[in-house]
Every structure is written in C-alpha cells, then in structure tokens.
C-alpha positions as CSV (number, residue, x, y, z in Angstrom):
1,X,169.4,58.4,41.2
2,X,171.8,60.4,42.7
3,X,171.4,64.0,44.0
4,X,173.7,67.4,42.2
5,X,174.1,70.5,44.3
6,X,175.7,73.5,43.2
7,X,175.9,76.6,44.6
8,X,176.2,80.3,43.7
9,X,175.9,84.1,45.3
10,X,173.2,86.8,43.5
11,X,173.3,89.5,45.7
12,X,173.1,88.7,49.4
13,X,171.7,85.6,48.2
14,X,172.8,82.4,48.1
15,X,171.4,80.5,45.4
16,X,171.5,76.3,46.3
17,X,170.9,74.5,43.0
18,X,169.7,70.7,43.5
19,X,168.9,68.2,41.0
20,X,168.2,64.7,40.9
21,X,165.8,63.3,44.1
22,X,166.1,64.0,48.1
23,X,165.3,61.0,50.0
24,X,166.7,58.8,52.7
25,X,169.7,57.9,50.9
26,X,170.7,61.7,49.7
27,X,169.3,63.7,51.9
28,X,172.4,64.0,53.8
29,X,174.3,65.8,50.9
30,X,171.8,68.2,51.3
31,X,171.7,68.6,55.1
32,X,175.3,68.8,54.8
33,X,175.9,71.3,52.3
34,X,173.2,73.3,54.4
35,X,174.9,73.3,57.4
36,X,177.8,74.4,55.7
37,X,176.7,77.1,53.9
38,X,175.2,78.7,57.3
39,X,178.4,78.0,59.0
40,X,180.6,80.3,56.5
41,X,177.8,83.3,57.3
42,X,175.2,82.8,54.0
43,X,172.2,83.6,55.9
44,X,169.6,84.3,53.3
45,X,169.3,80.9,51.2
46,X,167.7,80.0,47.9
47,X,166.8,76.6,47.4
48,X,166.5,76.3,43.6
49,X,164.3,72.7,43.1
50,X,163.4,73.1,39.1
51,X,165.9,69.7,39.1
52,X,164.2,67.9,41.5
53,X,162.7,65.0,40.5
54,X,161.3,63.3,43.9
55,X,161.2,64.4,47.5
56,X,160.3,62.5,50.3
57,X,159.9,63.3,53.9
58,X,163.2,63.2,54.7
59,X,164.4,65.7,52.4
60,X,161.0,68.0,53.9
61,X,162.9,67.2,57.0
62,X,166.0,68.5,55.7
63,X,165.0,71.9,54.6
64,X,162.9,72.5,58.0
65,X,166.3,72.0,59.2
66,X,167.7,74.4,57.3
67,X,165.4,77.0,57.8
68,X,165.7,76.9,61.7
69,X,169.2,76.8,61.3
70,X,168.7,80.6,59.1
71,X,166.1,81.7,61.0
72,X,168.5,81.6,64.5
73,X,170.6,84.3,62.6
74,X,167.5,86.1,61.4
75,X,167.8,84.7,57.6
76,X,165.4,83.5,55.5
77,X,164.9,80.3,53.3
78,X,163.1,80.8,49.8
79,X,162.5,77.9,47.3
80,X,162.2,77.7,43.8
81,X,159.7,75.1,42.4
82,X,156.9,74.9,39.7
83,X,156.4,71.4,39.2
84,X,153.4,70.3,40.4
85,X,154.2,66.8,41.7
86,X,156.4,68.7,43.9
87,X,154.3,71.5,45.1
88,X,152.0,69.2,46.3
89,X,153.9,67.6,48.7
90,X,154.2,71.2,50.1
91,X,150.7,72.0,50.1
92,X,149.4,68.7,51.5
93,X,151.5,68.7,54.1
94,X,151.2,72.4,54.9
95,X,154.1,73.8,54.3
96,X,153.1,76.4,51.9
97,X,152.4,78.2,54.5
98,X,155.9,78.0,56.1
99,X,158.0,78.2,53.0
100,X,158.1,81.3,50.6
101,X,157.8,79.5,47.2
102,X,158.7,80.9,44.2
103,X,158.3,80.4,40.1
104,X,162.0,81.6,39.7
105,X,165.4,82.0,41.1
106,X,165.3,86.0,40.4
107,X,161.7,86.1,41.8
108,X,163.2,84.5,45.0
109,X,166.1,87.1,45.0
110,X,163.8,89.7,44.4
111,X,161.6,89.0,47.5
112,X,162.1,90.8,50.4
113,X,161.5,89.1,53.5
C-alpha cells in the first residue's frame, strides 16, 4: 500500500493528514514532507494518523525526527490516533509518554503546549 499525505493550516497549526501505512518503503514521503514543512516556518505540527493502517519502526523513527526538528524552534508535535493497533505501538514502546496524543484533530489544535 502506498502512503497519502495532505496538508492543511487551523490556526497556527498545521494539520499533516496521512493515510495508508509508514514503513521502510514510505517512510521517506513522510520524513520528507516533514522536513519541508519545518523549513517554510510551520512549527507547531499535527500529525493526523486516523488513515493509518500500519506503522513500523521506521515511520516511529520518522516522527522522532520530526519532533526534534520542531522542538529546535520551540514547536511542538501532536498526533491524532484512536485506533488501538496503533496506539499500542506507542505505549509499548514508550512513547506515550513523549508524544501528546489526541482523539481528534480539533482536540490537538485545542491543546496548548
């Protein structure tokens, strides 16, 4: 399966839609789009993952990148994810307790860091 992203502004948000799976092979579209994002200035990113279907470790990788990368201009990276198969690759691997997870995009943009 191949990976979507699409992305949108709510606020001083920026809202990162992604469907399909981040893995090896599409993790990079993700990295990429990212990077790119921080490089035009959109600091305060909302990774929406309600379309994601599987995640592997390199797509964990990925979004540790990309919160470093927000963090080093004082930003903040929020997810969006209530799927269980999903949510417990974050909690086994501990990073619940690194990523702000949220039940909804307007939660997320709601949040205040």
């Amino acid at each position: 399966m191949d990976l979507s992203l699409s992305t949108e502004t709510m606020g001083d948000r920026t809202i990162v839609r992604v469907g399909g799976e981040i893995d090896v092979y599409t993790a990079p579209k993700l990295r990429e789009q990212l990077v790119e994002l921080v490089n035009d200035g959109s600091f305060h990113l909302v990774v929406d993952m309600e379309g994601v279907d599987f995640l592997d470790s390199t797509g964990l990788g990925v979004l540790i990148g990309g919160l470093k990368r927000v963090r080093a201009h004082e930003g903040s990276l929020r997810l969006v994810c209530n799927q269980e198969r999903i949510l417990k690759i974050f909690r086994i691997t501990g990073l619940t307790k690194v990523f702000p997870i949220h039940t909804s995009v307007e939660e997320a943009v709601a949040a205040t860091d």
